[in-house]
C-alpha positions in Angstrom: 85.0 128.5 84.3 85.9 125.1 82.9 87.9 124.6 86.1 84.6 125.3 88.6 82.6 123.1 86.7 85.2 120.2 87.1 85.7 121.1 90.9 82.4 120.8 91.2 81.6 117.3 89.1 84.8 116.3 91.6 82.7 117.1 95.0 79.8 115.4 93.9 82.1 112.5 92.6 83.1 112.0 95.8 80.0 112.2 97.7 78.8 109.6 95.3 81.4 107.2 95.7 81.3 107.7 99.7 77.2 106.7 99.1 78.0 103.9 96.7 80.3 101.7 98.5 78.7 102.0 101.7 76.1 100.6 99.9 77.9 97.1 99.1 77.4 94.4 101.3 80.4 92.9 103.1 80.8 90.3 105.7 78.5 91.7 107.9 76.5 93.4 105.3 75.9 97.2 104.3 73.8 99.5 104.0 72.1 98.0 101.3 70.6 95.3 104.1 68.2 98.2 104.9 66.9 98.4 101.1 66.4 94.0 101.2 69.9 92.9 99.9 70.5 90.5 102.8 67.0 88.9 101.2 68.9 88.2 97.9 71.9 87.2 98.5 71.2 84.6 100.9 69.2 83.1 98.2 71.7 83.2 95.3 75.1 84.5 96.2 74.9 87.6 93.7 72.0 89.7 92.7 71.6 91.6 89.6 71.3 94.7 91.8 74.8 93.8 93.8 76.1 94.0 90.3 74.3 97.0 88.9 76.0 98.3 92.2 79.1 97.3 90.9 79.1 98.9 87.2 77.8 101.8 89.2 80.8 102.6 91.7 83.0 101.2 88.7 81.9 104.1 86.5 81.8 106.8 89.5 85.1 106.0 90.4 86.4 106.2 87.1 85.2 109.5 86.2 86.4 110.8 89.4 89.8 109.7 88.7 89.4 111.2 85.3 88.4 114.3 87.3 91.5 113.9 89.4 94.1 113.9 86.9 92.1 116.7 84.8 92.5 119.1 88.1 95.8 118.0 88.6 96.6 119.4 85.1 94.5 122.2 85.2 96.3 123.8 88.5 99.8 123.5 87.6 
């Protein structure tokens, strides 16, 4: 049971971080242009929400790793 529930916080992990970083901006911007992020950074380099982006995918991507190596153990 324990090993479904992780499997599943994995799957969602992933689509997560997928969503997250094609959300940063990058040389020639991302999808968060659509959502006005090409509006704030023009004006002042980094915007609070290009780094509440940041903690975000941080975070993500740490518990999927965490999820990773929890699997990993799990199935041997």
């Amino acid at each position: 049971m324990l090993t479904a529930i992780i499997l599943v916080l994995q799957v969602l992990t992933s689509f997560a971080l997928i969503f997250l970083i094609l959300m940063h901006s990058g040389k020639g911007g991302g999808l968060s242009d659509m959502f006005g992020g090409s509006v704030g950074t023009a004006a002042s380099g980094s915007t609070v929400v290009e780094k509440n982006l940041d903690r975000i995918t941080v975070t993500v991507a740490v518990i999927f790793a965490f999820t990773n190596v929890i699997l990993i153990l799990r199935l041997k």
